[in-house]
C-alpha positions, 0 to 999 in steps of 0.5 A: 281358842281351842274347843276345850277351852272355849267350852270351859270359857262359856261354862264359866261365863254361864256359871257367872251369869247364874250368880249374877242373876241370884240377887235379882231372882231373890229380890223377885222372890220378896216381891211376890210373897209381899206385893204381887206374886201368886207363883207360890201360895197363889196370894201375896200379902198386898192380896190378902190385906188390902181388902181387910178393914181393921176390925176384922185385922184385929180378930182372934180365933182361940189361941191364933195371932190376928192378922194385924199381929202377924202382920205386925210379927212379919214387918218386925223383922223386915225392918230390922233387916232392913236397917241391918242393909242400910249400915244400921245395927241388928237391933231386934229380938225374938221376943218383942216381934209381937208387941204391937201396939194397939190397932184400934182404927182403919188409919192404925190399920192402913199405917201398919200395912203401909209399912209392911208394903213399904219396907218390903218394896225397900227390902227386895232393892236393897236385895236386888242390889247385893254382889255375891261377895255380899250375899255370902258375907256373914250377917252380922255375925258369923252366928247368923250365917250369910246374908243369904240364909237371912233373906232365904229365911225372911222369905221362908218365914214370910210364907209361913205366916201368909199361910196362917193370914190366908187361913184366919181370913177364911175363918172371918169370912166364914164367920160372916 
């Protein structure tokens, strides 16, 4: 090969292994704000949950959502997600990802945690295991875009509310 076309040969095999890369960079990026990252907001979910009985979970301050609500809020959509991955129809609506049922003992409480923790270990594999063809797919709907901006956004919004746990848990224990 001549030098032009070994240097755009590498280029593109560059190029390629970049996109390669993206599902797996992506399914990281869902386990670190669910499970064990700290890269971000310094805490995950598992990290601000675990320790949290369901008494505190529960707690309102005025007008927030309690941990379990958002708790509940951010495992809506992860499952309605996920059963989109698994061949299943988009099922969820904006307006009943807050009704939860009630939280009123620790085993309620730990339930609902290891469904979040579940769904997103089993979001981030199916993630991780998309070509690119599928990550640029529409979702669903060309109206949702691909299932890229889906699984961007999941980790967007999943940030948001981690913010708002991270924050209402400093209220509880300030409260204490």
């Amino acid at each position: 090969m001549s030098g032009n076309v070994l240097l755009c040969w590498q280029y593109y095999q560059k190029a390629f292994q970049l996109k390669m890369n993206l599902a797996k960079e992506l399914s990281n990026r869902v386990r670190q704000v669910f499970l064990d990252g700290t890269w971000i907001a310094n805490t995950n979910y598992n990290d601000q949950l675990i320790e949290l009985n369901w008494e505190q979970a529960v707690v309102k301050f005025e007008n927030l959502n309690s941990v379990a609500a958002l708790t509940y809020h951010i495992n809506y959509y992860l499952a309605g997600i996920l059963n989109v991955f698994k061949g299943g129809k988009l099922e969820i609506h904006d307006k009943y990802s807050f009704d939860m049922p009630a939280v009123t003992s620790e085993s309620d409480w730990a339930l609902l945690r290891e469904s979040l923790f579940k769904n997103a270990a089993s979001f981030a594999q199916y993630v991780e295991g998309m070509d690119d063809v599928r990550l640029e797919e529409d979702f669903v709907d060309k109206k949702y875009g691909s299932y890229i901006r889906n699984i961007e956004g999941v980790i967007e919004h999943s940030y948001y509310h981690l913010g708002q746990v991270s924050l209402i848990i400093k209220l509880l224990k300030d409260k204490t």
